[in-house]
C-alpha positions as CSV (number, residue, x, y, z in Angstrom):
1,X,0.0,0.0,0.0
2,X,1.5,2.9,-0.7
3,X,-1.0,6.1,0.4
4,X,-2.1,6.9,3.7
5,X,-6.0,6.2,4.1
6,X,-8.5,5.8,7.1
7,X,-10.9,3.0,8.1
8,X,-14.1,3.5,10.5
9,X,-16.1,1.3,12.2
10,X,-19.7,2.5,13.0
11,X,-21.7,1.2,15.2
12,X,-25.4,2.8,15.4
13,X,-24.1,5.7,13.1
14,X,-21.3,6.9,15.6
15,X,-17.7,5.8,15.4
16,X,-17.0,3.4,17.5
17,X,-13.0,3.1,16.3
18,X,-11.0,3.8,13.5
19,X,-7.1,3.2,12.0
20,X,-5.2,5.2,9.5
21,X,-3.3,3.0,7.7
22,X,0.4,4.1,7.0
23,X,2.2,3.3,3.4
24,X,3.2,-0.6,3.8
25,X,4.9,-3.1,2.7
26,X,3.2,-6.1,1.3
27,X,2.4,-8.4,3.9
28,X,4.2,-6.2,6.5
29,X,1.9,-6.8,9.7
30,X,2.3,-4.9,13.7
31,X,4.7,-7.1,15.7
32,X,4.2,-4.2,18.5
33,X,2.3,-1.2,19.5
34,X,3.1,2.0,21.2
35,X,0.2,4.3,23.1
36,X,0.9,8.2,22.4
37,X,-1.7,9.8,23.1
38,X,-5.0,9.3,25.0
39,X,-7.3,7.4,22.3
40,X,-3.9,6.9,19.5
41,X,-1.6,3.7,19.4
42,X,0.8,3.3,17.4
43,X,1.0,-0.3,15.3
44,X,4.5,-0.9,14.3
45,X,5.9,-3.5,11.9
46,X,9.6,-5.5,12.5
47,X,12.4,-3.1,12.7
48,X,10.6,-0.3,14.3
49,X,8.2,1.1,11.0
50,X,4.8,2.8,11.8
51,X,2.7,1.0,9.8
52,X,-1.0,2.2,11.1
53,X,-2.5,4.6,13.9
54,X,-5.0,3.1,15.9
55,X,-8.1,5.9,16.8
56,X,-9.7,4.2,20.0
57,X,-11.5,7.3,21.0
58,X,-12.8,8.6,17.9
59,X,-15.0,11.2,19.7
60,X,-11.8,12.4,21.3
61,X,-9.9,12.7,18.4
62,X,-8.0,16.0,17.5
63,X,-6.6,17.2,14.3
64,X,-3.8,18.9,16.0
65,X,-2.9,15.7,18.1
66,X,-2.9,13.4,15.1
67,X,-1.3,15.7,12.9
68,X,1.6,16.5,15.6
69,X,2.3,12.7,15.7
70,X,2.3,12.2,11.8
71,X,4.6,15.0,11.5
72,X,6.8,13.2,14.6
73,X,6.6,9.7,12.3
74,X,7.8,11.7,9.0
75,X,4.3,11.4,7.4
76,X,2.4,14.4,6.1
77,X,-0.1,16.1,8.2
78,X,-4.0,14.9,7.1
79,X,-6.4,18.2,6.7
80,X,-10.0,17.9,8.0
81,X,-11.6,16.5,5.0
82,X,-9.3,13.7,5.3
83,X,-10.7,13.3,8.8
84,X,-15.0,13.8,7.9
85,X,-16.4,10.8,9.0
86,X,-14.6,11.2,12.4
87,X,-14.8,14.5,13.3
88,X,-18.1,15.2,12.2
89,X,-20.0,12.3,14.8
């Protein structure tokens, strides 16, 4: 996979969690995770790669916050559109 994208799960038409998926490898799975910030873990692949961002608290979520830690991983910063079906339940 090679762009970023972001997967929510609904339940009863609010987000119940969600993960943005970070460019991959093939096959490349999380061999460990790393909590960051209240409601954001950190999936990492063998070797250290960020491969994904778990959301756990979708209703919590913050632009800023998620944006600060792409930035902090060397990924591009995500804009609110990016972010819709997330920030907008």
């Amino acid at each position: 996979m090679k762009e970023p994208y972001l997967e929510v799960t609904f339940w009863r038409g609010r987000p119940l969690a969600a993960y943005y998926y970070l460019p991959r490898r093939p096959g490349q799975k999380s061999v460990r995770t790393r909590r960051v910030e209240p409601g954001l873990v950190i999936d990492l692949a063998r070797g250290g790669q960020p491969i994904g961002i778990e959301i756990t608290a979708p209703g919590k979520l913050s632009l800023a916050a998620l944006n600060q830690l792409l930035r902090e991983l060397g990924f591009a910063p995500v804009t609110q559109a990016d972010l819709a079906p997330v920030l907008a339940a």
